[in-house]
Structures are given as C-alpha cells and as structure tokens.
Backbone as JSON Lines, residues from 0, in Angstrom:
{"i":0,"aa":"X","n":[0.85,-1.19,0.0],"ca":[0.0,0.0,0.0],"c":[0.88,1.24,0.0]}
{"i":1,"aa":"X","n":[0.54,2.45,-0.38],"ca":[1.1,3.43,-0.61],"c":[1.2,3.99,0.42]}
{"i":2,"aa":"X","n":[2.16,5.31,0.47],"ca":[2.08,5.31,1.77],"c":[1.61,7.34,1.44]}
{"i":3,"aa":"X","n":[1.34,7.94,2.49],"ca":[0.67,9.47,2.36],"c":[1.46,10.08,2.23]}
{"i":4,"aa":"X","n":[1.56,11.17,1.74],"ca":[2.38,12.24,1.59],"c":[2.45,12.9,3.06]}
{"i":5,"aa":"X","n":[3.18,13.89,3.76],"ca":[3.11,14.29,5.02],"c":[2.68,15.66,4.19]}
{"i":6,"aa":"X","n":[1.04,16.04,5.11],"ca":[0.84,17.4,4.76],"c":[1.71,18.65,4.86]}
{"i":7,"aa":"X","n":[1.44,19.42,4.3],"ca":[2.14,20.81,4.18],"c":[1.94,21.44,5.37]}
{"i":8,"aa":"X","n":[2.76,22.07,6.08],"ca":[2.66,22.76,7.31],"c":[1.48,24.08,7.14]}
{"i":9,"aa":"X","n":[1.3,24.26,5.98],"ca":[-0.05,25.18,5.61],"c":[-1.47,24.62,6.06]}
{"i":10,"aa":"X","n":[-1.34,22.99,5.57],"ca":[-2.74,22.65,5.76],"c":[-2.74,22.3,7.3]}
{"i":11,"aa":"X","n":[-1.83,21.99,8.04],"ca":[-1.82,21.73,9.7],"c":[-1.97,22.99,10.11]}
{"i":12,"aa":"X","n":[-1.55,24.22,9.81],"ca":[-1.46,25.71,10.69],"c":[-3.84,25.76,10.22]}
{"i":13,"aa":"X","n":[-3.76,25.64,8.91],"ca":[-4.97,25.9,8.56],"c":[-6.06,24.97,9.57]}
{"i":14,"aa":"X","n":[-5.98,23.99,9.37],"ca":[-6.32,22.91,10.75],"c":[-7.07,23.19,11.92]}
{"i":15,"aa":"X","n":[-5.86,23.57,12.4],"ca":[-5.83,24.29,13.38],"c":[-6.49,25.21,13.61]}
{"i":16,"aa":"X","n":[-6.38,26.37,13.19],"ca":[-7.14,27.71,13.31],"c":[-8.5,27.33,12.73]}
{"i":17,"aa":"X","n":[-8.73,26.96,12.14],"ca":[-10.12,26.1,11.84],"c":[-10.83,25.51,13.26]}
{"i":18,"aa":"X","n":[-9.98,24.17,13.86],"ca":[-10.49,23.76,14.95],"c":[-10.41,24.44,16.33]}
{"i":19,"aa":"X","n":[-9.64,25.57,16.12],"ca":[-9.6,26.78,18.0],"c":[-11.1,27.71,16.99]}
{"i":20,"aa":"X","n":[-11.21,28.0,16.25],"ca":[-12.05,29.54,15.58],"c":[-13.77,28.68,16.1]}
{"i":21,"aa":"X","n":[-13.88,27.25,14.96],"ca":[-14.99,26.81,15.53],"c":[-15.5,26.42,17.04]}
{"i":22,"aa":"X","n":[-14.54,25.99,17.85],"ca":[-14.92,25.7,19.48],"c":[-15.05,27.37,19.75]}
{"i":23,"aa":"X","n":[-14.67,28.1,19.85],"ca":[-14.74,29.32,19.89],"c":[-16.26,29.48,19.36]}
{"i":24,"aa":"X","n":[-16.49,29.91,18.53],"ca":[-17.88,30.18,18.08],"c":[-19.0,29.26,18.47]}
{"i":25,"aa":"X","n":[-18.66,28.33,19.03],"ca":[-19.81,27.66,19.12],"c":[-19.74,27.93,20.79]}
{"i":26,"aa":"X","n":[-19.06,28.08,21.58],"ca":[-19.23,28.79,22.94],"c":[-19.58,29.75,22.8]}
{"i":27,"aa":"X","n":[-19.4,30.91,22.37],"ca":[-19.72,31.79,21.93],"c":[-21.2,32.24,21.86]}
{"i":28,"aa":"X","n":[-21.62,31.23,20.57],"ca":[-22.49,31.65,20.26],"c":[-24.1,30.57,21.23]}
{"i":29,"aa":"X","n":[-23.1,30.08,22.11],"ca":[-23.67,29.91,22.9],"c":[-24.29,30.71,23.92]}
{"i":30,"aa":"X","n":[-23.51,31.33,24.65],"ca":[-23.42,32.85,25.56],"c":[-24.09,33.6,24.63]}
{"i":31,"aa":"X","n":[-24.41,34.17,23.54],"ca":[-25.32,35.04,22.62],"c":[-26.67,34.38,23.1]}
{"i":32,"aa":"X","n":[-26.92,32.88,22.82],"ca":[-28.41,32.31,22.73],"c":[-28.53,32.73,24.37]}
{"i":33,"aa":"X","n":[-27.64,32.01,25.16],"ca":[-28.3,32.22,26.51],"c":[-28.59,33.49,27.54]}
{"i":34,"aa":"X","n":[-27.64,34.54,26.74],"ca":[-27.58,36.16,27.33],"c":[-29.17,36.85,26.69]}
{"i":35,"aa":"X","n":[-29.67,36.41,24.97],"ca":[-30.36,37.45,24.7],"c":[-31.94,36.81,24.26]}
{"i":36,"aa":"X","n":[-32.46,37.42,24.86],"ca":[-34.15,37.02,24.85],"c":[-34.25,36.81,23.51]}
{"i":37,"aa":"X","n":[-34.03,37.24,22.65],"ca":[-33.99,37.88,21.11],"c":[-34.68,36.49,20.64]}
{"i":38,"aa":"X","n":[-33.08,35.56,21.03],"ca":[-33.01,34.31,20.86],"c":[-33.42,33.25,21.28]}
{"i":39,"aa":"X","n":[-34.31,33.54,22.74],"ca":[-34.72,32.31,22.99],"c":[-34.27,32.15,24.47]}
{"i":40,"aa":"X","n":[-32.62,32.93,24.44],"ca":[-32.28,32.57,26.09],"c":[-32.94,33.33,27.1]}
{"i":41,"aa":"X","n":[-32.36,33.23,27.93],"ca":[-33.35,33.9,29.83],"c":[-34.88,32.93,30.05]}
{"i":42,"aa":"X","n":[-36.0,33.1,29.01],"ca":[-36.86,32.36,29.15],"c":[-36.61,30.96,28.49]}
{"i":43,"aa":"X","n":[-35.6,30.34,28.01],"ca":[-35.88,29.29,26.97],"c":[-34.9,28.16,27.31]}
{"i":44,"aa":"X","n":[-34.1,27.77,26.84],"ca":[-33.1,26.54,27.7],"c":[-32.03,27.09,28.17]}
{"i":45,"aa":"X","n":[-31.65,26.7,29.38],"ca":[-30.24,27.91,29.6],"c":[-29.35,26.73,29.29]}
{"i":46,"aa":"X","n":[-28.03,27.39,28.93],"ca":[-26.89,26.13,28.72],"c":[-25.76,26.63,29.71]}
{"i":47,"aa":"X","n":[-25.46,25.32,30.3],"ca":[-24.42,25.49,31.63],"c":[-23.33,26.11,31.71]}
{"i":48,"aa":"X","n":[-22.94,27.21,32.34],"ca":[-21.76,28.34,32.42],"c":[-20.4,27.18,31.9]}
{"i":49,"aa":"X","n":[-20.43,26.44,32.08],"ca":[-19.12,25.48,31.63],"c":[-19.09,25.73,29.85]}
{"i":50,"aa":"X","n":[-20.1,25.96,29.15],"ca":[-19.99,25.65,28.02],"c":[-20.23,27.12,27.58]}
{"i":51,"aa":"X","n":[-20.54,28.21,27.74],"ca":[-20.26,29.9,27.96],"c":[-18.94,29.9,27.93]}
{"i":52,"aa":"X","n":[-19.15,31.13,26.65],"ca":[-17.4,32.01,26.39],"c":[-17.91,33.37,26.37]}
{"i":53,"aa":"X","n":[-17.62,34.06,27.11],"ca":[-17.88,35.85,27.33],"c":[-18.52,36.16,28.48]}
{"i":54,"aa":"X","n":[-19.13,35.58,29.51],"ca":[-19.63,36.03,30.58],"c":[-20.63,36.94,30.73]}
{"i":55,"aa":"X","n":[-21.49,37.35,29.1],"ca":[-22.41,38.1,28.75],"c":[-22.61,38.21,27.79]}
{"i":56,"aa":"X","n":[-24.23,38.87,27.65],"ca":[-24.24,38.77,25.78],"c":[-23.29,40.0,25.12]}
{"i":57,"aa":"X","n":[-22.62,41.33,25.43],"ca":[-21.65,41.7,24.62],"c":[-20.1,40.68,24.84]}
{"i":58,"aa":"X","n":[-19.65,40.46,25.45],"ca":[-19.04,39.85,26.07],"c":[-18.57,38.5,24.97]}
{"i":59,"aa":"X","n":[-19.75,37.27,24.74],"ca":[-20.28,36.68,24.03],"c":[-19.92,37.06,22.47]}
{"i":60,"aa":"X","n":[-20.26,38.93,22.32],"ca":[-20.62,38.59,20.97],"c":[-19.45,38.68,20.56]}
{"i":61,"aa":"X","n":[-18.31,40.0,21.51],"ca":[-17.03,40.08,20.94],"c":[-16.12,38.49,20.34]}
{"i":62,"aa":"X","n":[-16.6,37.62,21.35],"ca":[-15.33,36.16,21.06],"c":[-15.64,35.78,19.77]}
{"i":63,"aa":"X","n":[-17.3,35.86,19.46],"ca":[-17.82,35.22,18.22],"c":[-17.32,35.86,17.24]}
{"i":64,"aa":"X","n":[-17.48,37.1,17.13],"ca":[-17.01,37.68,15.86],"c":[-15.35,37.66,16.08]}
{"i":65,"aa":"X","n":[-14.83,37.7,17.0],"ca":[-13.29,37.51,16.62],"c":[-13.16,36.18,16.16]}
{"i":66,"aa":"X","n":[-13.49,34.99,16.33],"ca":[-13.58,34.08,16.25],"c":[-14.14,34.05,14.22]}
{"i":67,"aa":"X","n":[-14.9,34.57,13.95],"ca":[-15.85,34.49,12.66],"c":[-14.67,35.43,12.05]}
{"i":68,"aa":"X","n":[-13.85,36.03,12.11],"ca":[-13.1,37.48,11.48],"c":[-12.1,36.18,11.0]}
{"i":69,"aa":"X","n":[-11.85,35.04,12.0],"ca":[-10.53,34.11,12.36],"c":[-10.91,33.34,11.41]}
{"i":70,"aa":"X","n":[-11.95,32.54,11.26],"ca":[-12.53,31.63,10.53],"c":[-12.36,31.88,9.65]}
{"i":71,"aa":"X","n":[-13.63,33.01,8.96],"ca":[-13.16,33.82,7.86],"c":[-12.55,33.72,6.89]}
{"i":72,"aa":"X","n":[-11.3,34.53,7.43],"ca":[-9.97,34.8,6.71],"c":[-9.18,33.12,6.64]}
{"i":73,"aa":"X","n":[-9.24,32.06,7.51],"ca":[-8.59,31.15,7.21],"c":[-9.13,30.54,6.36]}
{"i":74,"aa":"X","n":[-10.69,30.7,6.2],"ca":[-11.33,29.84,4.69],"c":[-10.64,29.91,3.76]}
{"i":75,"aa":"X","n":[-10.77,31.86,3.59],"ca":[-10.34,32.57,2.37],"c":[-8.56,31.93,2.16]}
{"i":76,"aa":"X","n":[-7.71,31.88,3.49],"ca":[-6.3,31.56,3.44],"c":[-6.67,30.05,1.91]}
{"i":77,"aa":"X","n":[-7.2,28.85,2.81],"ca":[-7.23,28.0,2.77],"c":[-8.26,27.65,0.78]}
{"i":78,"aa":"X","n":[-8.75,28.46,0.73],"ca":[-9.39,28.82,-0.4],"c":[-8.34,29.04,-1.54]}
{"i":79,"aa":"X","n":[-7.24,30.37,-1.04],"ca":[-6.78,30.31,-2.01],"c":[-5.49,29.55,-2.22]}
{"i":80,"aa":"X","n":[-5.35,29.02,-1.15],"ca":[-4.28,27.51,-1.09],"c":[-4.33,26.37,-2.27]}
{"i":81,"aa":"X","n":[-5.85,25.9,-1.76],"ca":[-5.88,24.77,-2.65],"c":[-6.19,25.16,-4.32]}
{"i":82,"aa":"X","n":[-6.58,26.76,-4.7],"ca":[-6.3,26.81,-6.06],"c":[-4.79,27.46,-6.6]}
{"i":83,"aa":"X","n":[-4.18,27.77,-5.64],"ca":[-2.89,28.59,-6.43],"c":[-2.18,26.42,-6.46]}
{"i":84,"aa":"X","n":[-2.36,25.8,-5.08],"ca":[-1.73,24.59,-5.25],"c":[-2.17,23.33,-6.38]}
{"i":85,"aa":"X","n":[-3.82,23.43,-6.59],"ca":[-4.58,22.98,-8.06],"c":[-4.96,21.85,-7.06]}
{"i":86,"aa":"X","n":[-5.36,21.64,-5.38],"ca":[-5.74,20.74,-4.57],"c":[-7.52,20.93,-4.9]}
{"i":87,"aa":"X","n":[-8.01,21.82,-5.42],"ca":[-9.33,21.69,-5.38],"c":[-9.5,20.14,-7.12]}
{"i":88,"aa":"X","n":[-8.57,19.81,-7.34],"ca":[-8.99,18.81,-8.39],"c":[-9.16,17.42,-7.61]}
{"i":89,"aa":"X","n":[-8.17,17.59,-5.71],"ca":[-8.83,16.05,-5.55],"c":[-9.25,16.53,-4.47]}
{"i":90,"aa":"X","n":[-10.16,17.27,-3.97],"ca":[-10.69,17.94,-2.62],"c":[-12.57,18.02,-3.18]}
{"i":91,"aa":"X","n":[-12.59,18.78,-4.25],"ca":[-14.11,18.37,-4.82],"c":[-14.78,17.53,-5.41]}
{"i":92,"aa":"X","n":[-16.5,17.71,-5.34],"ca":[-16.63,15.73,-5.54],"c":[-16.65,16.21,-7.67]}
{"i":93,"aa":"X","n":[-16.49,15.3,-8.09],"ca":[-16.25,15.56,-9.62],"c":[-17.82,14.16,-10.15]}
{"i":94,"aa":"X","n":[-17.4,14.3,-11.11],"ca":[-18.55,13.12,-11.59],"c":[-18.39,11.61,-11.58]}
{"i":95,"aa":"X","n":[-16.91,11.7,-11.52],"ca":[-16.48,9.79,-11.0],"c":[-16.59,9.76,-9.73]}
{"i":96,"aa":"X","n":[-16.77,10.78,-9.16],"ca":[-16.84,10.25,-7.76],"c":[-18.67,9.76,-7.52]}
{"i":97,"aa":"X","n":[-19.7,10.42,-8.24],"ca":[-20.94,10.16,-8.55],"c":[-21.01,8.69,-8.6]}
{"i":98,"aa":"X","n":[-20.06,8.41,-10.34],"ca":[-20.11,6.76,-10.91],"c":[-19.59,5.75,-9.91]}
{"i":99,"aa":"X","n":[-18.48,6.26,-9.21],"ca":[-17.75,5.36,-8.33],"c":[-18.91,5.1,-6.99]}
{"i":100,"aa":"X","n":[-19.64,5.74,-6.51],"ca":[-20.87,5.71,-5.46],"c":[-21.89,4.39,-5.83]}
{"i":101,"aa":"X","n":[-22.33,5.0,-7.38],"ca":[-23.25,4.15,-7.88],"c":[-22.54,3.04,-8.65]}
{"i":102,"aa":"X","n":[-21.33,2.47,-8.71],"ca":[-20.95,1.24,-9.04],"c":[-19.7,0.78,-8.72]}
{"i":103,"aa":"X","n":[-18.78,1.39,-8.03],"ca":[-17.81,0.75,-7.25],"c":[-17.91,-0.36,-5.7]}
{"i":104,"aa":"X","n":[-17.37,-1.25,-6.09],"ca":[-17.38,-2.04,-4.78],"c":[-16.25,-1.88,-3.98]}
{"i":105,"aa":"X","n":[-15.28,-0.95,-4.0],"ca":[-14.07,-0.97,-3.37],"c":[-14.15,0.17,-2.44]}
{"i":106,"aa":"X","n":[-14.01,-0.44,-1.09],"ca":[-14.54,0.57,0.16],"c":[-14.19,2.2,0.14]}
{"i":107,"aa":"X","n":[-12.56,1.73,-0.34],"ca":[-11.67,2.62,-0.05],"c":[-12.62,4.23,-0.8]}
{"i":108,"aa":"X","n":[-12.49,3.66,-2.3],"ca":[-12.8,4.08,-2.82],"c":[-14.29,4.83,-2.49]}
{"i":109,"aa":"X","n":[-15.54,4.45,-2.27],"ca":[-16.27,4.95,-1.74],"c":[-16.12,5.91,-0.65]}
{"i":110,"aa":"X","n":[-15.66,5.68,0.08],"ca":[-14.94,6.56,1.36],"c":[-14.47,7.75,0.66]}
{"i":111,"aa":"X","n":[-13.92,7.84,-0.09],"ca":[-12.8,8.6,-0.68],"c":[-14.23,9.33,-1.26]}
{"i":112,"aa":"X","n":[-14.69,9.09,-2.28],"ca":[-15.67,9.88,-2.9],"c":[-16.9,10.4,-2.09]}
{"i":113,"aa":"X","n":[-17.29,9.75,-1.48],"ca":[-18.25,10.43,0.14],"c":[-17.64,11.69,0.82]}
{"i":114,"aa":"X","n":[-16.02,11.51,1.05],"ca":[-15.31,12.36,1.69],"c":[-15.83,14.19,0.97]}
{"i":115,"aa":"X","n":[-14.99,13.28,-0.47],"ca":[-15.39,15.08,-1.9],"c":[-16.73,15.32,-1.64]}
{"i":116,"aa":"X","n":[-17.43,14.52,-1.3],"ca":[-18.85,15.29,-1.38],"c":[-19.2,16.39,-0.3]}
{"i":117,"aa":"X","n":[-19.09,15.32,1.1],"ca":[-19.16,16.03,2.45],"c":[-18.55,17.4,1.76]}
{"i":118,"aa":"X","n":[-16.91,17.14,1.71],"ca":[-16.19,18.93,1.07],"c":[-16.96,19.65,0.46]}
{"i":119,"aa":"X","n":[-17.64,19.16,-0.59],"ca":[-18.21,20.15,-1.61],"c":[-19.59,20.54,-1.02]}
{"i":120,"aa":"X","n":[-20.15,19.67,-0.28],"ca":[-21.41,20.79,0.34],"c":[-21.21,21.13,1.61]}
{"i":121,"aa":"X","n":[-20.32,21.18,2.55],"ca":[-20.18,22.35,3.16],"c":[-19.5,23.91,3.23]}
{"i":122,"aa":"X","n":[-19.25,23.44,1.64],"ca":[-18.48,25.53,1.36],"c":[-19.96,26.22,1.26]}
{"i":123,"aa":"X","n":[-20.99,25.8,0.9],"ca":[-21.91,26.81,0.96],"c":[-22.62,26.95,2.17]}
{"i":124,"aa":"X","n":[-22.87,25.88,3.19],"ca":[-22.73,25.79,4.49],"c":[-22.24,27.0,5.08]}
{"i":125,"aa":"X","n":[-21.07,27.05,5.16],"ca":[-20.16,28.38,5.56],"c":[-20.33,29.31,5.08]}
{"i":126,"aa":"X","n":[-20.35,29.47,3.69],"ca":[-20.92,30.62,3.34],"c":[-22.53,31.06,3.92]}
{"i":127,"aa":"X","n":[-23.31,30.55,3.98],"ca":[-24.8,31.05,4.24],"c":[-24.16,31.32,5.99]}
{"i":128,"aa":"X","n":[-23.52,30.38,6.56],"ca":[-23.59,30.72,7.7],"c":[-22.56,32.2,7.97]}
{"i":129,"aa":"X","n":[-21.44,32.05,7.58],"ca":[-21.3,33.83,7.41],"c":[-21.74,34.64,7.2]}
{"i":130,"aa":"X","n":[-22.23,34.75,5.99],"ca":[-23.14,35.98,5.67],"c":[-24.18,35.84,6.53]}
{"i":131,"aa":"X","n":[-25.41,35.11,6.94],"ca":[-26.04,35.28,7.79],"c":[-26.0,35.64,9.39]}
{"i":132,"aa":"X","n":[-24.59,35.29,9.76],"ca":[-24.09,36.12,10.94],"c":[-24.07,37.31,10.69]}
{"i":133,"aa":"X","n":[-23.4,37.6,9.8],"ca":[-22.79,39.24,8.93],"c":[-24.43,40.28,8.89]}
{"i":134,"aa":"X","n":[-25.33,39.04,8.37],"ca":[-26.42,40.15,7.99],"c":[-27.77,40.65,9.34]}
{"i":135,"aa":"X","n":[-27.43,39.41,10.44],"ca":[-27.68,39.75,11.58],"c":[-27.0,40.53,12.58]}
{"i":136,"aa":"X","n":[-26.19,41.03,12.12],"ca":[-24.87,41.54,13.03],"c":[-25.06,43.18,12.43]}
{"i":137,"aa":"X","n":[-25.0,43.5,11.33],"ca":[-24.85,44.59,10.87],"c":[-25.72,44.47,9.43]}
{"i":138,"aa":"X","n":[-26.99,44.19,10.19],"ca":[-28.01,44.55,8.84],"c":[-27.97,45.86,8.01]}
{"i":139,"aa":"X","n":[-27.66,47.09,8.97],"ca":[-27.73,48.22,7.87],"c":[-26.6,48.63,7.17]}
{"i":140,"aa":"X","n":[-25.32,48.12,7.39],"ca":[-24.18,48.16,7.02],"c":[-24.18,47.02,5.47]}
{"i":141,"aa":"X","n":[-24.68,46.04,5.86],"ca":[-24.53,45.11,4.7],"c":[-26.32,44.79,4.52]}
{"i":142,"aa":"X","n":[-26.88,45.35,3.7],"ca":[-28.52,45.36,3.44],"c":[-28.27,44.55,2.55]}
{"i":143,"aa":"X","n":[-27.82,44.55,1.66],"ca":[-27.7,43.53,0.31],"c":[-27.84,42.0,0.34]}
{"i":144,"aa":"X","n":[-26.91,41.82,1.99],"ca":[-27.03,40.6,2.73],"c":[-28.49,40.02,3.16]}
{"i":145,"aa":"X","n":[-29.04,41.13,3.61],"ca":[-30.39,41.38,4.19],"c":[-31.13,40.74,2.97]}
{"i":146,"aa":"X","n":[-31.48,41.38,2.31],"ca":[-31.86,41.33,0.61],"c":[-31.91,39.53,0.11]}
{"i":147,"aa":"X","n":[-30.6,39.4,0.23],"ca":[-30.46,38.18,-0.26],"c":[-31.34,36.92,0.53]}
{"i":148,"aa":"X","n":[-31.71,37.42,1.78],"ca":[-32.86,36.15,2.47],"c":[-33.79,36.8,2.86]}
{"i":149,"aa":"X","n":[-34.28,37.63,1.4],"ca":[-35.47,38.16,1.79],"c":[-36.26,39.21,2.3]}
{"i":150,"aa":"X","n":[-34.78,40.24,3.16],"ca":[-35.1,40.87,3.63],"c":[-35.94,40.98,5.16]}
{"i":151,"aa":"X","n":[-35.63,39.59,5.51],"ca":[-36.34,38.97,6.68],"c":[-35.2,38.66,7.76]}
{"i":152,"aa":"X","n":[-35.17,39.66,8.63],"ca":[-34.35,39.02,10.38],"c":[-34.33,37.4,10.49]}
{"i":153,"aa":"X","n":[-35.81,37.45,10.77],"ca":[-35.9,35.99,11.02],"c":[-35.78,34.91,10.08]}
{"i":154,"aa":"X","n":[-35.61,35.12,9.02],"ca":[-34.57,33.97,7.68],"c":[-33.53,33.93,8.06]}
{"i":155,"aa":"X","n":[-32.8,34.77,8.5],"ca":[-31.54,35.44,8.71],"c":[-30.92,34.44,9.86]}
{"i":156,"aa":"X","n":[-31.35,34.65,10.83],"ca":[-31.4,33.81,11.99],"c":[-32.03,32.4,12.14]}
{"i":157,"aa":"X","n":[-32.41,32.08,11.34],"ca":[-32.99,30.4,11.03],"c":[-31.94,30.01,9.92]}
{"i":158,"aa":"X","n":[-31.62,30.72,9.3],"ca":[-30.81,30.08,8.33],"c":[-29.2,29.63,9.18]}
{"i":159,"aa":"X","n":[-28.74,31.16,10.1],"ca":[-27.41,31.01,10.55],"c":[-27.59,29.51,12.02]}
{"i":160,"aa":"X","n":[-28.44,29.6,12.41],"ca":[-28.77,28.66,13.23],"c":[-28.58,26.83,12.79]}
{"i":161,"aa":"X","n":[-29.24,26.91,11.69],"ca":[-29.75,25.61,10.84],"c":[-28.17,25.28,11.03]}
{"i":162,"aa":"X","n":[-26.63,26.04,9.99],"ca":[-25.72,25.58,9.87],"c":[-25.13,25.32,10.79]}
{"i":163,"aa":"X","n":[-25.37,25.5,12.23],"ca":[-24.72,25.1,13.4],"c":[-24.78,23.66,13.27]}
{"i":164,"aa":"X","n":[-25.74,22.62,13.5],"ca":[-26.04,21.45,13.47],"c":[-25.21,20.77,12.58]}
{"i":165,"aa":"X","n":[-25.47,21.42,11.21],"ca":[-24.75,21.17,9.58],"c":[-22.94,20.91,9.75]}
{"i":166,"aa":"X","n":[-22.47,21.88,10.67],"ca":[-21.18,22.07,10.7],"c":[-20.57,20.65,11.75]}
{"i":167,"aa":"X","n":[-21.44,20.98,13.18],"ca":[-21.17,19.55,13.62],"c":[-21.41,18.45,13.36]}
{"i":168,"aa":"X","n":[-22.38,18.16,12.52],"ca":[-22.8,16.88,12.01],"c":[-21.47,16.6,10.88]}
{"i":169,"aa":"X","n":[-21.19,17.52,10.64],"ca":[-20.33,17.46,9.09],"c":[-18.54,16.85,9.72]}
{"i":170,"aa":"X","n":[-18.17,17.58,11.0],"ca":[-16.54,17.21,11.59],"c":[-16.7,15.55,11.81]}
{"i":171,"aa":"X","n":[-17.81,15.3,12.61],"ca":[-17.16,13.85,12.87],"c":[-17.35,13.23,11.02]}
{"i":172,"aa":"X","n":[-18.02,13.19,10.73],"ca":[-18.24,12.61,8.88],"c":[-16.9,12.58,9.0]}
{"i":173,"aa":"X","n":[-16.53,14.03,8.45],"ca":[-15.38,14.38,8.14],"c":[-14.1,13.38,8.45]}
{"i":174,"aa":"X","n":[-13.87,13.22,9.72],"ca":[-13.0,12.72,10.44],"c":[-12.65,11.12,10.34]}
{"i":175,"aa":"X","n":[-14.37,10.34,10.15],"ca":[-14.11,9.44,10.13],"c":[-13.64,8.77,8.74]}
{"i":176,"aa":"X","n":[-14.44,10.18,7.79],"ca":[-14.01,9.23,6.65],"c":[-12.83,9.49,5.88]}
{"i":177,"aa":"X","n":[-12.11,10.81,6.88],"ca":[-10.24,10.57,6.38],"c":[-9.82,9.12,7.26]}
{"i":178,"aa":"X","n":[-10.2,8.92,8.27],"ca":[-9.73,7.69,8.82],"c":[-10.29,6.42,7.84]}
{"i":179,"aa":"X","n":[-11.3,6.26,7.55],"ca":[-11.07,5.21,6.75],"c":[-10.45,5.55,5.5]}
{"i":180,"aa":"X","n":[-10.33,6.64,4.38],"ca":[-9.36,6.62,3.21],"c":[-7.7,6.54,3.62]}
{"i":181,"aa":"X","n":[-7.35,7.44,5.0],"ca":[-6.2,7.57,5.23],"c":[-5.37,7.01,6.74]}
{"i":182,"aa":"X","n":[-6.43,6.59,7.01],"ca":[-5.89,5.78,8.58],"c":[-5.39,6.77,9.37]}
{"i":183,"aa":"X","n":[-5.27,6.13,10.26],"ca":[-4.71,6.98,11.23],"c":[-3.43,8.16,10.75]}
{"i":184,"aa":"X","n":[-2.92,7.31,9.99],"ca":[-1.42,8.38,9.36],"c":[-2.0,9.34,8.73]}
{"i":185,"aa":"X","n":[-3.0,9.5,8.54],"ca":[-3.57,10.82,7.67],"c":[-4.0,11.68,8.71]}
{"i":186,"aa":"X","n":[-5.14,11.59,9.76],"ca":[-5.24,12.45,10.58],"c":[-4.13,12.53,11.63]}
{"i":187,"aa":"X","n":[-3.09,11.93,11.5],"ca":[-1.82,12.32,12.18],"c":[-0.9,13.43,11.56]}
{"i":188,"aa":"X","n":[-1.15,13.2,10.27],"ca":[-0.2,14.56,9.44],"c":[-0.97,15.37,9.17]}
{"i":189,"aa":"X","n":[-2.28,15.5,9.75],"ca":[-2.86,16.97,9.92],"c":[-2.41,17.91,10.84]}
{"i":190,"aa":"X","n":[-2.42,16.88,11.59],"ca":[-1.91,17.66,13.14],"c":[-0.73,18.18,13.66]}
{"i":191,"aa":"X","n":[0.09,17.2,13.51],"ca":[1.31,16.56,14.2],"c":[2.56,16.88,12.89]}
C-alpha cells in the first residue's frame, strides 16, 4: 500500500485555526443564545456556564465575531491555497466520484468519494452561515445581505442557526471518513 504524503505545514497551521475559531464560536455563540431574549435565552433553555465564552451577551458577541473574522480569513487563506496549489482537483466531488458511489465495490474508494462530497457541500454551508451572521450583526451596514434572504431578520437567523447542526454533524463525517481513506497516518499529518 502506498504510503501518504506528510501534509504541508499550511494545511496543519490551517487545521488548526479552523479547529480553535470553531470551538470558539460555538461557545460563543452559545453565551449570545443564553444572554439574549432575542433568541430564545433567559426564558428558553439555559446552557451550563461550563460551556459559555464571554460572561455576557456583549461579552459573548465580541469572542464570536473575533472568532468568525478568524474563521473567515482562514477559509479565504485555505481557499486560495488549494487553487494557487490545483488541490481543489482532488478535494471536490467531480462526476467519477458520482459513478464510483453508484458502481464501485471498493470501500476505499467509496470513502474517498463520500469524503469530496461532504467537502463540496459544506463551502456553501459556511458561506450562508457567514453571511447570515454578517447580515444579523450589521443589517444596515450590509442590506444587500439582508436582501439576499429576503429581507427577513428571522430567515436570517434560522438560516445562521440551521448551519450550526450542519457544521457539527459534518466534523465527525469528516474525520471518520479521512480515517477510513487515510488511517490513522492521515489524521496524524494533519496535526502533528
């Protein structure tokens, strides 16, 4: 069997700031739900000070958006990585990865093409969920954002909500199915 290439210290730094930006935001934007009525918190489920980042809803919102500024920009890093490097040719799902679904029997292989897919539908994931932070955050600054779901707060906030679930449901996928294409040595040269 072949053996992996050891990732680029780009895609481990990227990794990284990926996995501190999201725990970040999702505490975060935890302390937002549970600080502001807006959302549901004070009267609605409180979530346990252990899992709170900011100690209030401004508090709260500052980590999130530093956190979303962090994210962000490492997409964009990581965005324009894999096209100046030409990695978006084995990172997105293509149409053999379709044929290989519907008629390959070789695990690996399946794994591998499941993987491109997961990739390819969560860039718009992120995207709706940015901009919909962005357009709840500073609706009159960015209206266009507004515009684009309608012109409705509450799209706005059902939509950025929805991708919370989307994003965690999507890491473990993620995770397991570099472990089955790349074993353990693959999520070891992410990291490490």
């Amino acid at each position: 069997m072949k053996t992996l290439p050891p990732q680029s210290i780009v895609i481990k730094l990227l990794h990284w700031v990926n996995l501190a930006s999201v725990a970040i935001m999702l505490l975060s934007g935890l302390q937002i739900y549970d600080a502001n009525p807006v959302f549901g918190g004070r009267s609605g489920i409180h979530i346990p000070p252990a899992l709170l980042l900011g100690g209030w809803l401004a508090g709260g919102r500052d980590w999130h958006f530093a956190a979303m500024t962090l994210f962000s920009l490492n997409l964009l890093a990581y965005g324009i990585y894999i096209l100046l490097s030409k990695r978006w040719k084995i990172r997105f799902v293509s149409g053999k990865d379709l044929q290989a679904i519907a008629q390959s029997k070789n695990p690996q292989r399946l794994a591998y093409s499941w993987h491109r897919i997961a990739y390819s539908v969560i860039v718009p994931v992120l995207l709706i969920a940015i901009l919909s932070g962005i357009g709840m955050y500073k609706s009159a600054q960015f209206d266009w954002i507004v515009k684009l779901f309608g012109d409705d707060w509450q799209a706005l906030r059902i939509a950025h909500f929805m991708t919370v679930p989307i994003v965690l449901i999507f890491i473990p996928i993620h995770v397991l199915l570099a472990l089955r294409v790349g074993k353990q040595k693959l999520i070891e040269s992410m990291f490490w």
